[in-house]
N, C-alpha and C positions, 0 to 999 in steps of 0.2 A: 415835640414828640413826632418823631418817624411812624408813616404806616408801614403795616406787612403787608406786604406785598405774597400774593398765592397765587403759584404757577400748578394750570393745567397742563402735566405732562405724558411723556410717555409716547411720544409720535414724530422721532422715535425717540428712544432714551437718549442717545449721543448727540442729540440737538438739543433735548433738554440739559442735560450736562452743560453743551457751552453758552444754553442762553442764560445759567445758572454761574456761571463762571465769568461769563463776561461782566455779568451785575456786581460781583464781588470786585472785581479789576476797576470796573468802572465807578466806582464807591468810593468817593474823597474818605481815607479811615488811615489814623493812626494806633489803632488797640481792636482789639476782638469787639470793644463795645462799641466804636463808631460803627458799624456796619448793619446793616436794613435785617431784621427779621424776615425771613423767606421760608415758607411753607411751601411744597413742592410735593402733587400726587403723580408719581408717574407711573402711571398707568401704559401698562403694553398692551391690553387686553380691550381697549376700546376699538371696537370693528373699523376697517378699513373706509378711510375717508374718499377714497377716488373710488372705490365700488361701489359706495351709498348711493352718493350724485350719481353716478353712472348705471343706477338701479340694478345695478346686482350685486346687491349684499344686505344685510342690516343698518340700520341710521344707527350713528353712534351718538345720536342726540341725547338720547335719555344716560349714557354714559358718562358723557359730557355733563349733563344739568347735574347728576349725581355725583360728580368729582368736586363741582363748580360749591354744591350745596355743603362738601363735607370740609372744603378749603374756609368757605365761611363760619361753618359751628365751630373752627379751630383755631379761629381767631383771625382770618386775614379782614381786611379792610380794603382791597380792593384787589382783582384776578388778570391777570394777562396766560395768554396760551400761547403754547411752544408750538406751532403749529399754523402755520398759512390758512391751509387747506380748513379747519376745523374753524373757520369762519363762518363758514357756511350756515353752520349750527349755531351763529351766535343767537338770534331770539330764542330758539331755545333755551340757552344757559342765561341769559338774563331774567327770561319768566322765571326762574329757577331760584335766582336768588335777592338781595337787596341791599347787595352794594355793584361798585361800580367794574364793568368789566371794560380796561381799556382793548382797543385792535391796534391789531397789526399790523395790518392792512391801510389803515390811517395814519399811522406813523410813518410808514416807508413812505407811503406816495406824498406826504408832508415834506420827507428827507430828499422827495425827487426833486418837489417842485424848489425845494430849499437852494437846489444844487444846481438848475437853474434852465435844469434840461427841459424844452418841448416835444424830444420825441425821445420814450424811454421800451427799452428792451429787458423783456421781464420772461425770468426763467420761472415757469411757476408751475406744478404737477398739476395732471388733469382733470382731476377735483376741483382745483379752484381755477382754473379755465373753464370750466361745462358752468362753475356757479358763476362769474363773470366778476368775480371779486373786484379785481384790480383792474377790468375792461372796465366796469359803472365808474370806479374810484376818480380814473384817471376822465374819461369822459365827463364827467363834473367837473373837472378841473382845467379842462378845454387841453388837456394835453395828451399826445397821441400815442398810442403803446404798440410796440410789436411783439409779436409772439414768434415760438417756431413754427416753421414750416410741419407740415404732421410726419414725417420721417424721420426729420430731426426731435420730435417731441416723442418719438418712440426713443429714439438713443438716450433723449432725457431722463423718462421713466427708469431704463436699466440702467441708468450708473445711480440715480438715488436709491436704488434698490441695492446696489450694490455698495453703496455710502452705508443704507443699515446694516446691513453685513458688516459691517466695519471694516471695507476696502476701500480706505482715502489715499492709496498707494499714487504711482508718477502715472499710471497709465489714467486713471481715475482722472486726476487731474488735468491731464492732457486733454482729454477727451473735453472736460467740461468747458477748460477756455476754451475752447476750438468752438462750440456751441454758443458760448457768451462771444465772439468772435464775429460770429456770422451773424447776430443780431448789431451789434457796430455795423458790420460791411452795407448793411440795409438801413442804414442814416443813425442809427441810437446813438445821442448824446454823451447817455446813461445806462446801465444794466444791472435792475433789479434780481437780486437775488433773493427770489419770491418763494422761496421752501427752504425749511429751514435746516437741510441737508445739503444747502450749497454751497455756504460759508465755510463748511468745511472740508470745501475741495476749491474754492476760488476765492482770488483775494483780486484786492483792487492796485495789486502791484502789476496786475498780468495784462493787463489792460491799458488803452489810452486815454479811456475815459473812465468817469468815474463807477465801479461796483459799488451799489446801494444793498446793505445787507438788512435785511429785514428784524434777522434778532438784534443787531445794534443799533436800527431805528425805534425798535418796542423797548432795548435798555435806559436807551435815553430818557423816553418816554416815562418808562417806570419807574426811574430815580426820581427825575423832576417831580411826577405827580407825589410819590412817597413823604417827599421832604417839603411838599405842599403844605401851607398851613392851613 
């Protein structure tokens, strides 16, 4: 027996879409019945994760624990979240419930060190830069992260914003390898695509080195543990 699998969505919907798509692609299945059970709250209406951390806004912790809480009365068996940044909040959403919440954030820097890089460049909104997500992750792991520069992490912020607008157009794109670009130029091995609005504006064709996408490190993740006995 397969677990279900229950995605905390909603942040935003078009990331949760493809980290709910790639799970079905990535799903060895020959009939509608090989495939994982997937419960999915997407939620739009959970407060803004980079104004929380950055104390001007409401925590969306308690939003979070209460999506987390209502994925489990409906049957999931364990929750992954569409969402980087919404890490932050994890003790939260684990007081909350009792089953297992896998991250993100563990998966990717798993898939970095997998890939073989020591010094990895990681696009990641500034939410979970001010929370130091992926700076503790990777410093445990004795491996060295770069970030942007803060002019270049202001262009960042406007093209995910402009990603949820749903503008994955050429200039979109443009703009973003140019960004993941200039974190190579600065030694990266590697380039984390650490929000999960990246993925879909850069791919690991555009690049010389490898792009590590964070939804398809938590898919991995999620299949493997689902089909866990």
């Amino acid at each position: 027996m397969t677990k279900t699998i229950g995605i905390i969505g909603g942040m935003g919907p078009a990331a949760t879409v493809d980290l709910f798509a790639k799970l079905v692609a990535a799903t060895p299945a020959e009939a509608d019945q090989d495939h994982l059970r997937i419960l999915i709250d997407n939620n739009p209406r959970v407060p803004n994760r980079n104004d929380a951390i950055a104390g001007r806004g409401p925590s969306p912790g308690p939003h979070l624990a209460a999506g987390a809480r209502g994925l489990e009365q409906a049957g999931a068996d364990f929750l992954i979240i569409a969402c980087n940044t919404a890490h932050a909040f994890k003790p939260e959403i684990e007081a909350a419930i009792s089953i297992p919440l896998l991250s993100m954030i563990d998966a990717t820097v798993d898939a970095a060190i997998d890939s073989g890089a020591q010094r990895v460049g990681v696009l990641a909104a500034d939410g979970c830069r001010r929370a130091g997500l992926y700076q503790h992750a990777f410093e445990a792991r004795g491996v060295d992260a770069v970030f942007l520069a803060d002019e270049a992490q202001q262009d960042f912020m406007k093209l995910i914003f402009r990603v949820k607008a749903g503008d994955i157009g050429d200039d979109v794109q443009r703009r973003m390898q140019q960004l993941a670009l200039s974190l190579n130029a600065r030694g990266a091995q590697a380039v984390i695509a650490a929000c999960t609005e990246v993925p879909l504006v850069l791919s690991s064709d555009t690049l010389a080195v490898p792009v590590i996408s964070s939804t398809d490190a938590l898919v991995t993740r999620a299949i493997e543990f689902a089909n866990r006995n």
